[in-house]
Chimera marker file (.cmm) of the C-alpha trace (Angstrom):
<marker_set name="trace">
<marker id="1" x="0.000" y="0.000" z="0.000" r="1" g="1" b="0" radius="0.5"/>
<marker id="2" x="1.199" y="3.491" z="-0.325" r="1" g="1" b="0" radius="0.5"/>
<marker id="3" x="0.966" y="6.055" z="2.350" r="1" g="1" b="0" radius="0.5"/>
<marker id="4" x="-1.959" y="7.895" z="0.054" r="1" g="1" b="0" radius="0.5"/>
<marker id="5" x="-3.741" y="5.141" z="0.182" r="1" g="1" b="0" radius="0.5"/>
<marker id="6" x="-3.634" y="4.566" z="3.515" r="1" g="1" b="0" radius="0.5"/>
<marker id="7" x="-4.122" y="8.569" z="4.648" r="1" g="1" b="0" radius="0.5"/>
<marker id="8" x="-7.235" y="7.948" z="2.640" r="1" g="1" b="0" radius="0.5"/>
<marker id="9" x="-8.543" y="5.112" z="5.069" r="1" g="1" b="0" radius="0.5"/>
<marker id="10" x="-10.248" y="5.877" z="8.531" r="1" g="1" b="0" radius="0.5"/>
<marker id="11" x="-8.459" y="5.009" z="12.037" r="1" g="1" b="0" radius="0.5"/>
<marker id="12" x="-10.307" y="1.963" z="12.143" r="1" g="1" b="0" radius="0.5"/>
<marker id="13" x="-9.869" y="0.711" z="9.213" r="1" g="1" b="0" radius="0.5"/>
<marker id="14" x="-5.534" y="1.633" z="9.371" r="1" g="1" b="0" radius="0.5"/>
<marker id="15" x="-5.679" y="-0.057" z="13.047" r="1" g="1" b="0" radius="0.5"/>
<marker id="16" x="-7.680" y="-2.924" z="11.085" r="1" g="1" b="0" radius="0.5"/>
<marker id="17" x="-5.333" y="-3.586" z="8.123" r="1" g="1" b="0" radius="0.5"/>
<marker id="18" x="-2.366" y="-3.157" z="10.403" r="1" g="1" b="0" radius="0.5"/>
<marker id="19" x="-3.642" y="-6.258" z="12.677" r="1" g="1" b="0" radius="0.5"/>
<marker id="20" x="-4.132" y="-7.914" z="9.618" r="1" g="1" b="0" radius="0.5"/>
<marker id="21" x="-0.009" y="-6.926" z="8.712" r="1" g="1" b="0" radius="0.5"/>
<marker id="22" x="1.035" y="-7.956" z="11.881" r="1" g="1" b="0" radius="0.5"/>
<marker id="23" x="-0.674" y="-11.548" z="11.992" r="1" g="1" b="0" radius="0.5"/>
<marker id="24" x="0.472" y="-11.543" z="8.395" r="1" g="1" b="0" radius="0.5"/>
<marker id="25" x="4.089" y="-11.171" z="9.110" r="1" g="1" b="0" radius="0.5"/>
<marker id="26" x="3.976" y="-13.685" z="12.453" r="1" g="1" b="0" radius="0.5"/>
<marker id="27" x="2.869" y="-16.144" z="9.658" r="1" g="1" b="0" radius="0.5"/>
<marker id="28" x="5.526" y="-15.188" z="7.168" r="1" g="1" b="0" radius="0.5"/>
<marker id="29" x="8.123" y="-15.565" z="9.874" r="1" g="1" b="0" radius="0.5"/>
<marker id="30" x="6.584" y="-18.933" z="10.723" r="1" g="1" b="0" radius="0.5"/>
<marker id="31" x="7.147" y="-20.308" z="7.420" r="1" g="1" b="0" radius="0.5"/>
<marker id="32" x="10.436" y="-19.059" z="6.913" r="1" g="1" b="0" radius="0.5"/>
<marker id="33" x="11.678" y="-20.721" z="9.974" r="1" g="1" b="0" radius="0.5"/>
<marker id="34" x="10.027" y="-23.878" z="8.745" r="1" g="1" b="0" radius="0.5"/>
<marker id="35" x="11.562" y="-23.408" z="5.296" r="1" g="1" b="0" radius="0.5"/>
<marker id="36" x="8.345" y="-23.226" z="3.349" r="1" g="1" b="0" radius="0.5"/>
<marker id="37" x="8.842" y="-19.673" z="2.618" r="1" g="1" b="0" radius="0.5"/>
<marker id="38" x="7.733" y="-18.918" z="-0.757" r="1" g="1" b="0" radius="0.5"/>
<marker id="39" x="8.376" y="-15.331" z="-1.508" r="1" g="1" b="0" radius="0.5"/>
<marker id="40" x="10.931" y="-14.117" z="0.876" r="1" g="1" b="0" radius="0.5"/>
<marker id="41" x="10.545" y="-10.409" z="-0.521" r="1" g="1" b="0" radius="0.5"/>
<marker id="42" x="6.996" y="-10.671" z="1.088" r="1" g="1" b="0" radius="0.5"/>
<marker id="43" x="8.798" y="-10.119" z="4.419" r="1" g="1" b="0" radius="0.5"/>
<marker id="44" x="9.642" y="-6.978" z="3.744" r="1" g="1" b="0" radius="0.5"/>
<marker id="45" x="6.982" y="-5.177" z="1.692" r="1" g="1" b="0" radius="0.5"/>
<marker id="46" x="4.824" y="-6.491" z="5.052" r="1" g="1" b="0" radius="0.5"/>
<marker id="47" x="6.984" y="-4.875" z="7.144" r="1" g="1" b="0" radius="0.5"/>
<marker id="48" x="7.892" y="-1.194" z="4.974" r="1" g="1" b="0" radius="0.5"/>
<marker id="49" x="3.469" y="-1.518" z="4.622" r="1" g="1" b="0" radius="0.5"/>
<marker id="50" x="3.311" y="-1.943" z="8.685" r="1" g="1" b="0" radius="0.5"/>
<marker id="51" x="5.819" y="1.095" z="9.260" r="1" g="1" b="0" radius="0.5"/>
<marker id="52" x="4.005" y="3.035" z="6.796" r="1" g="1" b="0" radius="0.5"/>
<marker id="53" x="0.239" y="2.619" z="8.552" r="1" g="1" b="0" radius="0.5"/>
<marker id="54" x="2.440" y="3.029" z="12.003" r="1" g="1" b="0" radius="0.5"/>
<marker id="55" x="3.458" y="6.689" z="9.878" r="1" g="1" b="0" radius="0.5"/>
<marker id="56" x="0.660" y="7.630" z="9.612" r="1" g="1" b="0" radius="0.5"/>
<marker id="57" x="-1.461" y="6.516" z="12.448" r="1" g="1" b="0" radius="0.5"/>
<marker id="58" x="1.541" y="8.875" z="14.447" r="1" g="1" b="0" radius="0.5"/>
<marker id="59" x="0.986" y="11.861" z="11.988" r="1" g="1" b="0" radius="0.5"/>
<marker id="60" x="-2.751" y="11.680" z="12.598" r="1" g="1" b="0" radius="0.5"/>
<marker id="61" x="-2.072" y="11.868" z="16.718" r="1" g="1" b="0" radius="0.5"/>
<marker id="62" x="0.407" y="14.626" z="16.014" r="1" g="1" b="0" radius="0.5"/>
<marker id="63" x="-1.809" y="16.667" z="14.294" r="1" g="1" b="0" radius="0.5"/>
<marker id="64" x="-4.684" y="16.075" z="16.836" r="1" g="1" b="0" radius="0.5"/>
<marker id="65" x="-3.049" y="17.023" z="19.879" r="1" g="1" b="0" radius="0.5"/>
<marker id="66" x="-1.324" y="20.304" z="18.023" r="1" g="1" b="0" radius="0.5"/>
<marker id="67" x="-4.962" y="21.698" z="17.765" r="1" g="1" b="0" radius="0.5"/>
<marker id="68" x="-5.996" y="20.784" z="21.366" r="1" g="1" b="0" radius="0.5"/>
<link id1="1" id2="2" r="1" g="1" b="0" radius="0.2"/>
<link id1="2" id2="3" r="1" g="1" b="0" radius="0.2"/>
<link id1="3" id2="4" r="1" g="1" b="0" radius="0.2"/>
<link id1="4" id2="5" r="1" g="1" b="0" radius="0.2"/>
<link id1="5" id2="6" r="1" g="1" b="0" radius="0.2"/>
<link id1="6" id2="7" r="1" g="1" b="0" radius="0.2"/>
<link id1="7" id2="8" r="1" g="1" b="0" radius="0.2"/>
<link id1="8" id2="9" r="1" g="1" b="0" radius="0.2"/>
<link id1="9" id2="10" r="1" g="1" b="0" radius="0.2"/>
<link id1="10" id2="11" r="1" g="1" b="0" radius="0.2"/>
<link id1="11" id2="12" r="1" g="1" b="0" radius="0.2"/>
<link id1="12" id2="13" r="1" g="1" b="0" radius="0.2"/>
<link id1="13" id2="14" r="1" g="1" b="0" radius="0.2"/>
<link id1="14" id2="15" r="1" g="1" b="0" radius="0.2"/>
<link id1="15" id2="16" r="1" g="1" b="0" radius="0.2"/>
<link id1="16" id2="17" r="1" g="1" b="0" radius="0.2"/>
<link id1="17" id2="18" r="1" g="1" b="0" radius="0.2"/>
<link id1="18" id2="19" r="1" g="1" b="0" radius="0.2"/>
<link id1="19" id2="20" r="1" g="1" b="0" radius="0.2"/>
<link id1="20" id2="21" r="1" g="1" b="0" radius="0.2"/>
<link id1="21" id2="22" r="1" g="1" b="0" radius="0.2"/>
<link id1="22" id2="23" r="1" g="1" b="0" radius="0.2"/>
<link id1="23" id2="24" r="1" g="1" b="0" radius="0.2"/>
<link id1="24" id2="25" r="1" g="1" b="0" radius="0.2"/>
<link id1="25" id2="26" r="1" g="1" b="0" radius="0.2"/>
<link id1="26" id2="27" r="1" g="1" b="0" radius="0.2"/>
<link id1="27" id2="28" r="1" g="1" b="0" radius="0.2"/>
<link id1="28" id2="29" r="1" g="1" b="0" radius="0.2"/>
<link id1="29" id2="30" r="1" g="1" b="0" radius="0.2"/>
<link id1="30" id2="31" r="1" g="1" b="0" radius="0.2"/>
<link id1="31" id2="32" r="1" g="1" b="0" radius="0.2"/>
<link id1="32" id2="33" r="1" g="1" b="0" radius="0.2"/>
<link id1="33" id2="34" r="1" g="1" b="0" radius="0.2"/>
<link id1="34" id2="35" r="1" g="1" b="0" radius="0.2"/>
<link id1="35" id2="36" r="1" g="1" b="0" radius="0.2"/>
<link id1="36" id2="37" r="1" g="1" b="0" radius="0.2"/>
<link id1="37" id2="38" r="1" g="1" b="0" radius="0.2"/>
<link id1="38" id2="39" r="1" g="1" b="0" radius="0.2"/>
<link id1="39" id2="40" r="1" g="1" b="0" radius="0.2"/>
<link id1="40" id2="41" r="1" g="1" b="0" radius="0.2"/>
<link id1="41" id2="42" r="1" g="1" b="0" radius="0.2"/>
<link id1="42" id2="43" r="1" g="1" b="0" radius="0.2"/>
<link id1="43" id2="44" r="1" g="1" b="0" radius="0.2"/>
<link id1="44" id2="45" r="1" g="1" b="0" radius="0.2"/>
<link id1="45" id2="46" r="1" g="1" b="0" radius="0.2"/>
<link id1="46" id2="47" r="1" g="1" b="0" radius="0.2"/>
<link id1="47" id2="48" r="1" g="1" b="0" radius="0.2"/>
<link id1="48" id2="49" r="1" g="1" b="0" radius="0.2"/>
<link id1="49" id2="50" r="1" g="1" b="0" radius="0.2"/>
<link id1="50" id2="51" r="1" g="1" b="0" radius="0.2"/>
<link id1="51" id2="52" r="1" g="1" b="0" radius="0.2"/>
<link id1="52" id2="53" r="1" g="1" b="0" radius="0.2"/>
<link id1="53" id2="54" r="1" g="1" b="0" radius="0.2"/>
<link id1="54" id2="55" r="1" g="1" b="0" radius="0.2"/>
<link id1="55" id2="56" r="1" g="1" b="0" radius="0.2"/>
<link id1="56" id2="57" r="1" g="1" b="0" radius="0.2"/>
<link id1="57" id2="58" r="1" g="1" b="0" radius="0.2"/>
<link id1="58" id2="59" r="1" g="1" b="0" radius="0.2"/>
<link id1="59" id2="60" r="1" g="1" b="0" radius="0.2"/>
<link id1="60" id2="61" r="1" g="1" b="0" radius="0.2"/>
<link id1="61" id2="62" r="1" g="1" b="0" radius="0.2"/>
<link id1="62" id2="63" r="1" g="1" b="0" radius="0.2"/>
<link id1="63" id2="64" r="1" g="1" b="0" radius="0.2"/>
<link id1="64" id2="65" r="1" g="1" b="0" radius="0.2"/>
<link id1="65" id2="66" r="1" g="1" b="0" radius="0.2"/>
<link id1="66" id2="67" r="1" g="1" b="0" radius="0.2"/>
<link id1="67" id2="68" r="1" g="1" b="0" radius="0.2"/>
</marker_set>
């Protein structure tokens, strides 16, 4: 996903998708230690996709406590 993308999503859904990331990427760590990895660049698009939603989730609490 690309940070557009996700600045165009609600809280929910970001916090939603980024469960989804993060149970994704336990199960992509699973199989690598297994060896039935398939794609091993999968890793880290999950991960640069998790920092990104993390990005923005942060820019969104930023912004809300600067106009408090």
């Amino acid at each position: 996903m690309r940070a557009s993308e996700i600045r165009e999503l609600s809280s929910d859904e970001i916090r939603q998708k980024l469960d989804e990331f993060t149970q994704e990427l336990f199960n992509l760590r699973f199989q690598h230690a297994t060896d039935q990895l398939e794609n091993p660049m999968r890793v880290g698009h999950v991960r640069r996709d998790i920092a990104r939603m993390k990005t923005v989730v942060k820019e969104r609490e930023l912004q809300s406590s600067g106009e408090s």
